[in-house]
N, C-alpha and C positions, 0 to 999 in steps of 0.2 A: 530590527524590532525596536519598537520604543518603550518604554518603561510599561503602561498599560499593554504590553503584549499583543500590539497590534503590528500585521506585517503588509509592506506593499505588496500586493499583486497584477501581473504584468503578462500577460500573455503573448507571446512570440511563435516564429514559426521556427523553420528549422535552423536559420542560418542565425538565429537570433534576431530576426526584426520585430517590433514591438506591431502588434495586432491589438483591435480592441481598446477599449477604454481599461486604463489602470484602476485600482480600486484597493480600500485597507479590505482589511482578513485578520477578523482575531479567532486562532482556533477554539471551539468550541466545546471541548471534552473536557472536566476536573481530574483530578485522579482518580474519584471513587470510578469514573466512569470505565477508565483505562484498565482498575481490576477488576471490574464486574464484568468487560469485554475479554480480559484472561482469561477468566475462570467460564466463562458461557464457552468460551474453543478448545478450552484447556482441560477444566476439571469436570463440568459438565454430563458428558456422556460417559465417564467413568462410574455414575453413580444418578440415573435417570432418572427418578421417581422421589415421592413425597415432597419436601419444601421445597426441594430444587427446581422443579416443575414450575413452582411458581416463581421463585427468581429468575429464572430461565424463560419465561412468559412477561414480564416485565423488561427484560433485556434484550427480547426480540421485537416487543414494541419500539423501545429505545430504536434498535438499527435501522427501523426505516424512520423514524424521526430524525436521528444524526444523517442520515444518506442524505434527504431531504431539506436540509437545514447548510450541507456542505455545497449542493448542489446552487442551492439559493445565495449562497455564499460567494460563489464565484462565477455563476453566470448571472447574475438581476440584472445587470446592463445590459440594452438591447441590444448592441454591438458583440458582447460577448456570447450574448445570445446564440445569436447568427452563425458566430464561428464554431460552436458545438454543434449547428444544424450542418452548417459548412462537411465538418467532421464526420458527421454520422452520414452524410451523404455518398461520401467517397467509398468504394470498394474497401470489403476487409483485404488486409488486417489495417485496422483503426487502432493510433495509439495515441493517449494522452498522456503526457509525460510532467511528474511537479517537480521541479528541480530548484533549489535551494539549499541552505548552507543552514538554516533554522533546526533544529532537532525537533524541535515545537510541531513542524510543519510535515518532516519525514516521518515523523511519530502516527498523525492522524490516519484514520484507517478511510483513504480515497476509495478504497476498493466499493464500500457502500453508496458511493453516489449515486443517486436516485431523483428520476423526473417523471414527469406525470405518465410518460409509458415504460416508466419503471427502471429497474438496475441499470445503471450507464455499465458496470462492467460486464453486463453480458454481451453490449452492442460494442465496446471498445477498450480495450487494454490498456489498465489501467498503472505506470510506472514512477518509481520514484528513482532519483538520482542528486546529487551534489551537486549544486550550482555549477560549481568550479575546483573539478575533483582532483585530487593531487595526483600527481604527473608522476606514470611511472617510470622507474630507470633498470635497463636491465642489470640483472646482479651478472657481478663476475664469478666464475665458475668454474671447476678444474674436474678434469677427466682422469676417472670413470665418474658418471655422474649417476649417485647413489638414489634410486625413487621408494619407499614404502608405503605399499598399498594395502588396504586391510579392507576384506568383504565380510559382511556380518550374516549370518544363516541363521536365524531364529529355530531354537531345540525342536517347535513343533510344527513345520514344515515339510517334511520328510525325508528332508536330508541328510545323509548320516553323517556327515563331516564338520566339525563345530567351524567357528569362526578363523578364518586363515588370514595369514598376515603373510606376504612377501617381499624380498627384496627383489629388483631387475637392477 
């Protein structure tokens, strides 16, 4: 990232060979935008009616404008183009994968990309991941190896048994 918040993008296939034409990408969201995309998933249908309706009507305009806007964002080259048609060509399951190290970049909600035959996530699975995730180690460990597990039963279910917690 360079001080204007601008980041390279680089499209690769699996083994990491670079595809496509590279291109900047400055994410597109403010913050107000990141809580008013909370609160429309979050708070929202808790309380459906009067003013909310209409923020809520305003922030579903918003989502296909940002889909649209992200969509345009990373395919405009026609090379990149191609490789989305490439993509969508192949049998499901289809997956696109944003992988970086950006917060900026795993933050955006990919999930709304959006082309002129509409939601890319319902044609292709849409995933995020760390560039270059840190490596696990297994821990060492000593026997008996103690697990707790806790299932939650919500009171109005019909269950008569509250929430259980186990050791194995």
């Amino acid at each position: 990232s360079s001080a204007d918040d601008r980041f390279r993008v680089q499209f690769t296939d699996a083994a990491g060979n670079a595809l496509g034409v590279a291109g900047d990408f400055t994410p597109l969201l403010a913050e107000d935008d990141y809580e008013n995309l909370r609160w429309y998933l979050e708070d929202y249908l808790d309380l459906p009616d009067g003013g909310a309706v209409n923020r809520a009507t305003g922030i579903e305009q918003k989502l296909h404008e940002w889909g649209r806007r992200l969509d345009e964002a990373l395919f405009a080259a026609p090379e990149n183009r191609a490789l989305l048609q490439q993509l969508l060509a192949r049998p499901e399951p289809r997956e696109l994968t944003i992988a970086t190290d950006q917060s900026a970049l795993l933050r955006l909600p990919w999930e709304l990309l959006a082309d002129d035959a509409g939601s890319l996530a319902q044609r292709v699975s849409v995933r995020r991941q760390l560039e270059t995730p840190e490596s696990l180690l297994p821990r060492a460990v000593q026997l008996p190896l103690r697990i707790l597990y806790v299932v939650s039963r919500p009171g109005d279910t019909g269950s008569d048994s509250p929430a259980t917690a186990r050791t194995a």
